[in-house]
Backbone bond lengths (Angstrom), bond angles and torsions (degrees), N, CA, C in turn:
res aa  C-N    CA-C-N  psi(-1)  N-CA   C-N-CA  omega(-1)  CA-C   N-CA-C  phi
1 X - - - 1.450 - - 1.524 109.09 -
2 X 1.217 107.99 115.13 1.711 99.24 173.47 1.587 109.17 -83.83
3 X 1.286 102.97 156.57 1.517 120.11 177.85 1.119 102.03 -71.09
4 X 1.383 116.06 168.13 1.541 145.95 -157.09 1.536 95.98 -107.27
5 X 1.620 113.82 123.20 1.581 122.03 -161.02 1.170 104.14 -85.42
6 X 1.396 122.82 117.15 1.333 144.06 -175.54 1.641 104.79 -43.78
7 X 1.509 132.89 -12.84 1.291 134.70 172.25 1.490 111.51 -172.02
8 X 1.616 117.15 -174.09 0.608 93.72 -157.48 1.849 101.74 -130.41
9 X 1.405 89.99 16.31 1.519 133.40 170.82 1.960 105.12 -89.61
10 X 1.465 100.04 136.50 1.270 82.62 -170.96 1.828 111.44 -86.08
11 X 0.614 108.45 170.25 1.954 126.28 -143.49 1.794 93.18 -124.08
12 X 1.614 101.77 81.43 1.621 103.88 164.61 1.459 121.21 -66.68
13 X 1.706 107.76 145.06 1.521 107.86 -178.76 1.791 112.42 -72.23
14 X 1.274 106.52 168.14 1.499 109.86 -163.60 1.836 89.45 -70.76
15 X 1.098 124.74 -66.97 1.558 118.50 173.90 1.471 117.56 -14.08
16 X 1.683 131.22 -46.11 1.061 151.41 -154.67 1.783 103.58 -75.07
17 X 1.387 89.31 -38.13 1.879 88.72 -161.18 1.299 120.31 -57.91
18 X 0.978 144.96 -178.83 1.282 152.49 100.87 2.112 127.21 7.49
19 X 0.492 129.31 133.21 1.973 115.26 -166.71 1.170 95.32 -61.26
20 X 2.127 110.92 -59.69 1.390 94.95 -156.07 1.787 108.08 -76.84
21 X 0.862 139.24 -29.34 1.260 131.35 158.40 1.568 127.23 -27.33
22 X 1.280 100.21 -69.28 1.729 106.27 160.95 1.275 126.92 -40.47
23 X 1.862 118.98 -50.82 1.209 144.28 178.78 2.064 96.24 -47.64
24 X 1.569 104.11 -72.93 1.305 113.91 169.14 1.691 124.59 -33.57
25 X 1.114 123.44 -57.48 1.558 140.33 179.85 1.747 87.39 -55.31
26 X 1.486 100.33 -76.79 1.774 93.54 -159.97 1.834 119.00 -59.44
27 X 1.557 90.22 -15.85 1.539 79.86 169.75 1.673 122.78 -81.08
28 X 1.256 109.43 -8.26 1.569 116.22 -170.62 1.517 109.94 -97.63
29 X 1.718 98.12 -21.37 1.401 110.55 160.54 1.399 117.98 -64.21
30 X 1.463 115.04 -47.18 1.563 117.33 -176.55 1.844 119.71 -76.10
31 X 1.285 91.89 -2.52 1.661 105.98 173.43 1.259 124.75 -90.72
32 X 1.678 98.48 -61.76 1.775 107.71 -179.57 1.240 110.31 -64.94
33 X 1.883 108.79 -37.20 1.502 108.30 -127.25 1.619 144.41 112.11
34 X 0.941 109.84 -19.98 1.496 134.38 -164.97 1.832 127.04 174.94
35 X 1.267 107.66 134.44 1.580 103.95 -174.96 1.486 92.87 -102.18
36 X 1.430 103.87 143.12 1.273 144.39 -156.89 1.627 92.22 -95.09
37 X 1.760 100.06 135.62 1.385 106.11 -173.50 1.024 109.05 -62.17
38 X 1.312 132.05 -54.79 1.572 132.81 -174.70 1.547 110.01 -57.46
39 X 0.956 138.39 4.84 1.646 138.78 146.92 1.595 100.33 -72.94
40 X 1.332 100.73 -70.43 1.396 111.03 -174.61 1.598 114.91 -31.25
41 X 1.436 111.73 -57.59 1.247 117.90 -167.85 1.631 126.53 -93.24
42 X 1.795 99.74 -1.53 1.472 122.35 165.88 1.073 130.30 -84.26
43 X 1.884 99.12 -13.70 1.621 110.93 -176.35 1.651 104.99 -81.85
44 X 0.885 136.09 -25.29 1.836 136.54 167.53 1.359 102.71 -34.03
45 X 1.796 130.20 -28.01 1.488 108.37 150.13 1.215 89.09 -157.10
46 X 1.685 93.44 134.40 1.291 136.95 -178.28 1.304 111.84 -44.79
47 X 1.677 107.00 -56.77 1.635 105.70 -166.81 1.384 106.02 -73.54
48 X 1.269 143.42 -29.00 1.794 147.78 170.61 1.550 92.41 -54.72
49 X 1.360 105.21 -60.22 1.843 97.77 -176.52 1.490 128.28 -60.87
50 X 1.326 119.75 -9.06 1.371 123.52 177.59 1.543 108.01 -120.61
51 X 1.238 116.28 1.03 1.804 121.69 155.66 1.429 87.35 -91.36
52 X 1.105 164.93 -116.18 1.537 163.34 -128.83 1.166 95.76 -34.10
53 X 1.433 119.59 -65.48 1.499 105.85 -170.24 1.485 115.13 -86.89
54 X 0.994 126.74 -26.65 1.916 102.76 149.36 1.251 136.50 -41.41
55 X 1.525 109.29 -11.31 1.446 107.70 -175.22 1.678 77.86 -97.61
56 X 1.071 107.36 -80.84 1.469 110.10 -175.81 1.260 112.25 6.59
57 X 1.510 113.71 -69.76 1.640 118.29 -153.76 1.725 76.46 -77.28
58 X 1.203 136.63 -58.31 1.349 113.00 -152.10 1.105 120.88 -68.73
59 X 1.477 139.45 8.49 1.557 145.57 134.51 1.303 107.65 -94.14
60 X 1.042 154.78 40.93 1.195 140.98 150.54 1.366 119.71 -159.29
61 X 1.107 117.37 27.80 1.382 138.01 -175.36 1.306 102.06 -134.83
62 X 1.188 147.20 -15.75 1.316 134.80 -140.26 1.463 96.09 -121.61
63 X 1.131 125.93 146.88 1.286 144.51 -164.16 2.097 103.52 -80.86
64 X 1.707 92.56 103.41 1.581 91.35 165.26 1.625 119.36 -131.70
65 X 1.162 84.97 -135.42 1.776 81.03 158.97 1.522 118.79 -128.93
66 X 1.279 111.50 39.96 1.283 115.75 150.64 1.791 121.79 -128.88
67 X 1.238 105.95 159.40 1.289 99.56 -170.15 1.510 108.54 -63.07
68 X 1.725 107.83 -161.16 1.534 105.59 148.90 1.202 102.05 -88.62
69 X 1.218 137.37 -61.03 1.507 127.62 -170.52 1.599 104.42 -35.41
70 X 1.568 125.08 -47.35 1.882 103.80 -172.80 1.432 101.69 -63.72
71 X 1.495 106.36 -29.46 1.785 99.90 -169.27 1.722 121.75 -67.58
72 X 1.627 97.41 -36.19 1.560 90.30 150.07 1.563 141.51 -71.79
73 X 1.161 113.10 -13.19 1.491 142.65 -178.00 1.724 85.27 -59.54
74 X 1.512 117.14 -59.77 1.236 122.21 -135.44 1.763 99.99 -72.23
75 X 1.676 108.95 -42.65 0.966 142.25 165.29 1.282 121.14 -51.14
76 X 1.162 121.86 -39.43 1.839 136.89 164.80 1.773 99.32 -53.86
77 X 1.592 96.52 -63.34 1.816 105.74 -156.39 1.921 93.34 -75.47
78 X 1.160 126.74 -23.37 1.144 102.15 176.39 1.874 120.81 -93.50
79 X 1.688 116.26 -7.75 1.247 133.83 151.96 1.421 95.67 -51.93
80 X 1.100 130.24 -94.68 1.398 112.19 -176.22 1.690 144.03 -53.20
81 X 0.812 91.59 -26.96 1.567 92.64 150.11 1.510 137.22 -63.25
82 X 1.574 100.81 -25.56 1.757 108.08 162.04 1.276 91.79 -98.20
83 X 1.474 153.94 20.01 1.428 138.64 162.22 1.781 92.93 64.89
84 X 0.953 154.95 54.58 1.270 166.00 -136.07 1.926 94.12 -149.76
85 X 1.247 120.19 70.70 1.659 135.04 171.20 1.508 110.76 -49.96
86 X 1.529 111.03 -54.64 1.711 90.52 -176.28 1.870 114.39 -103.25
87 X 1.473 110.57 13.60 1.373 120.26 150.61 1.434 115.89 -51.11
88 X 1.990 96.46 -60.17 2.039 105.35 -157.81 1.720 89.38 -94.84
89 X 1.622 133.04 19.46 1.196 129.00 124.76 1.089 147.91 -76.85
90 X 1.658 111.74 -23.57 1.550 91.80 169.41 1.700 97.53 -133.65
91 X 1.142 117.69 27.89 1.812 124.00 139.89 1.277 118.02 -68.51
92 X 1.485 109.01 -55.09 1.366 121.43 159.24 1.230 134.18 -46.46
93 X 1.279 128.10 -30.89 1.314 135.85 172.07 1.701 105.22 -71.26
94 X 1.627 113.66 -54.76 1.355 94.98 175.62 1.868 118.86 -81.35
95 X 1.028 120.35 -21.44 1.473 116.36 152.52 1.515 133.59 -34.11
96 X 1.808 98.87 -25.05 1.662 95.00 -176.69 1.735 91.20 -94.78
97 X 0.916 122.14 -23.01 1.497 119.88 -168.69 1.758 118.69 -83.66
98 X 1.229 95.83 -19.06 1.368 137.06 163.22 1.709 118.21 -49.22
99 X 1.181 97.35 -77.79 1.612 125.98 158.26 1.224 135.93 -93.73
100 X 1.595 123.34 24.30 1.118 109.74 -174.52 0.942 126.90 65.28
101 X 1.410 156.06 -60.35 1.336 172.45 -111.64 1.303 99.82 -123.92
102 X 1.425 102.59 131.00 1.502 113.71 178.92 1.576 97.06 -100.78
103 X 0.861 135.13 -23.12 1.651 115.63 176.44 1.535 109.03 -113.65
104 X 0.985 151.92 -1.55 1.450 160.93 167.94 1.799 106.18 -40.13
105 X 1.453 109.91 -28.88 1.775 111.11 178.92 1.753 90.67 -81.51
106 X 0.713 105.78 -58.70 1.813 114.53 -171.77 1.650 99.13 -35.41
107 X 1.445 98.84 -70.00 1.526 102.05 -179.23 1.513 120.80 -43.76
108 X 1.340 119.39 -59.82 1.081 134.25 -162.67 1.987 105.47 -54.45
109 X 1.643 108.59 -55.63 1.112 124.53 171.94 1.641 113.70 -44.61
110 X 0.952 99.33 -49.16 1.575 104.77 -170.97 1.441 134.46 -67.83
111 X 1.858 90.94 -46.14 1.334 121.05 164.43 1.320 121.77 -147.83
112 X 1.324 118.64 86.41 1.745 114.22 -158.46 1.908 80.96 -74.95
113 X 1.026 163.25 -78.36 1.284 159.70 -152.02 1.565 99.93 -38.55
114 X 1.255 122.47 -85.34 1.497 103.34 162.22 1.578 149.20 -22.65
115 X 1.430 103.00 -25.74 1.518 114.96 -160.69 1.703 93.21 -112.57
116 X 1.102 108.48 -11.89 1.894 116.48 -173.13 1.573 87.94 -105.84
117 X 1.117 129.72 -52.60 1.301 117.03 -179.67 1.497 158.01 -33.78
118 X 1.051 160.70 166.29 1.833 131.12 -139.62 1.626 138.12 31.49
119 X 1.218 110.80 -142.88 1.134 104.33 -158.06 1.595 91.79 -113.14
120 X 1.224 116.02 123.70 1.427 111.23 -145.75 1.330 125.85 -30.78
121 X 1.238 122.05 73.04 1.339 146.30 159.66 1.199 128.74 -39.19
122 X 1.707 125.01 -29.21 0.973 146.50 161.07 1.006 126.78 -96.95
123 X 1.803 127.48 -22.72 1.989 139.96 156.34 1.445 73.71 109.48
124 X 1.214 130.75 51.87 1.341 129.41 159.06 1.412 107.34 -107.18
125 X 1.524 135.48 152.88 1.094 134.52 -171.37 1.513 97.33 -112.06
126 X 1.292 116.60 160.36 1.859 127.53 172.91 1.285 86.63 -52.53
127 X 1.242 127.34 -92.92 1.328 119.88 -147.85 1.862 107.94 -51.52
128 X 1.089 150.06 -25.24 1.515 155.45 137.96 1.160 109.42 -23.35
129 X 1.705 109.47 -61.82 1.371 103.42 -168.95 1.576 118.11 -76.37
130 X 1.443 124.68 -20.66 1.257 136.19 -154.90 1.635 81.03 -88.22
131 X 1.010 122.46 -83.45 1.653 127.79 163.71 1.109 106.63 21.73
132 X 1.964 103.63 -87.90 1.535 104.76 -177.05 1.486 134.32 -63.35
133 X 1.542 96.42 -32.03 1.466 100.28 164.18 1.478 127.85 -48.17
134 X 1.524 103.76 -54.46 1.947 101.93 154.93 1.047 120.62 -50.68
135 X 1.231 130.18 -67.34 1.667 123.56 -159.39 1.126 100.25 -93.26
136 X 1.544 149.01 -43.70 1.452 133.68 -144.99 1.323 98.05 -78.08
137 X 1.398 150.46 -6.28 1.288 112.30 -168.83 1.769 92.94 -137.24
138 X 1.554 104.63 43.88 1.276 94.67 -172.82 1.672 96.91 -101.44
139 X 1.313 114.12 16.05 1.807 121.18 171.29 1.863 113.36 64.53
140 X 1.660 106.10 20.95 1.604 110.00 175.43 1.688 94.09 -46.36
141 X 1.187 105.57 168.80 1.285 128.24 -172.07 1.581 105.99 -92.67
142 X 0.986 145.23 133.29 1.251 141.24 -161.32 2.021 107.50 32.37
143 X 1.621 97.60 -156.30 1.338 97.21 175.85 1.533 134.09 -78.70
144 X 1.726 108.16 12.53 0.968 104.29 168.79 1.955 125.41 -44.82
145 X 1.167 111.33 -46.62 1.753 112.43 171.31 1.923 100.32 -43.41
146 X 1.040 123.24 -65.95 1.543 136.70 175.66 1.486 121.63 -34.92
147 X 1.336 96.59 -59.46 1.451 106.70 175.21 1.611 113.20 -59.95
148 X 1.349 107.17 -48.97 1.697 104.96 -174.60 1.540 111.65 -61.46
149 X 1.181 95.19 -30.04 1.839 108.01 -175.88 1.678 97.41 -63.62
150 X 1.262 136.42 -29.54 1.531 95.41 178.20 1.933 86.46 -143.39
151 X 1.385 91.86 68.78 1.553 115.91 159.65 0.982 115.42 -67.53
152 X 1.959 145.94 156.82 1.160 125.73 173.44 1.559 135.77 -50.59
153 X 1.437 100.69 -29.63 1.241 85.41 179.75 1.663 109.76 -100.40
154 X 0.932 129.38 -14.52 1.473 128.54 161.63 1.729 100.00 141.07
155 X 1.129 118.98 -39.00 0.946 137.95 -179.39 1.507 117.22 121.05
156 X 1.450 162.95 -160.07 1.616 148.49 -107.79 1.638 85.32 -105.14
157 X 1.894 116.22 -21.60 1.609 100.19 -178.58 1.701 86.85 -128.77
158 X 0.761 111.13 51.35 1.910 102.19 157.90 1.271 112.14 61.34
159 X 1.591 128.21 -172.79 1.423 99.55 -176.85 1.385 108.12 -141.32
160 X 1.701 104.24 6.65 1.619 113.52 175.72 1.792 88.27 -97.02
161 X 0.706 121.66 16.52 2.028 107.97 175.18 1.273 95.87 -51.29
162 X 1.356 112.54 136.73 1.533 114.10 144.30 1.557 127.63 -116.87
């Protein structure tokens, strides 16, 4: 029985790519664990795959006042909020590695209000939690809610507020 084709775009072998592309994949492999289909299936052209992830790193790479773990947090609670299954799967995957926490993606997905809630109970900070509480459950369409959440400037109150 062959498996069910991860797209519907054809799906170059890692040998095939480009270095830094490859370089990229195997390093995210040697981190998470596993390369993520949407690499996989973004690499069929190079230049789409290295505009995605330029934006990428430049919200979520960039030095604010939230960690990466809130920035995946943010990304978890707004995956679930579009009901988005293999988003709050492999956000989630680097979210637990992120935070330590092996169930903290679960939570967050399910019920980011619960899982943001107390006194950082979850190693979420006020300004993290207030964040998601604004944007994550406002149902943007993909990660647009996510992305704005750790925009340069933070958004209307910045994003190191405490």
């Amino acid at each position: 029985m062959n498996p069910t084709p991860i797209s519907r775009y054809p799906v170059p072998k890692l040998e095939d790519l480009p270095d830094d592309i490859r370089a990229r994949m195997l390093e995210v492999q040697e981190k998470a664990g596993f390369i993520p289909n949407v690499f996989l299936t973004l690499a069929h052209r190079p230049d789409e795959f290295r505009a995605f992830f330029a934006y990428h790193d430049a919200l979520m790479l960039r030095e604010s006042g939230l960690s990466k773990a809130e920035k995946e947090m943010i990304v978890v609670a707004t995956s679930g909020a579009n009901d988005c299954l293999y988003c709050i799967v492999a956000h989630g995957a680097v979210l637990r590695i992120y935070a330590k926490n092996p169930l903290i993606a679960e939570q967050v997905a399910v019920n980011y209000r619960e899982a943001v809630s107390g006194n950082r109970r979850s190693g979420l900070s006020r300004a993290a939690r207030a964040r998601i509480q604004q944007r994550g459950h406002l149902g943007h369409r993909r990660h647009r809610g996510a992305l704005r959440a750790v925009e340069p400037d933070g958004g209307p109150d910045g994003d190191a507020a405490e």
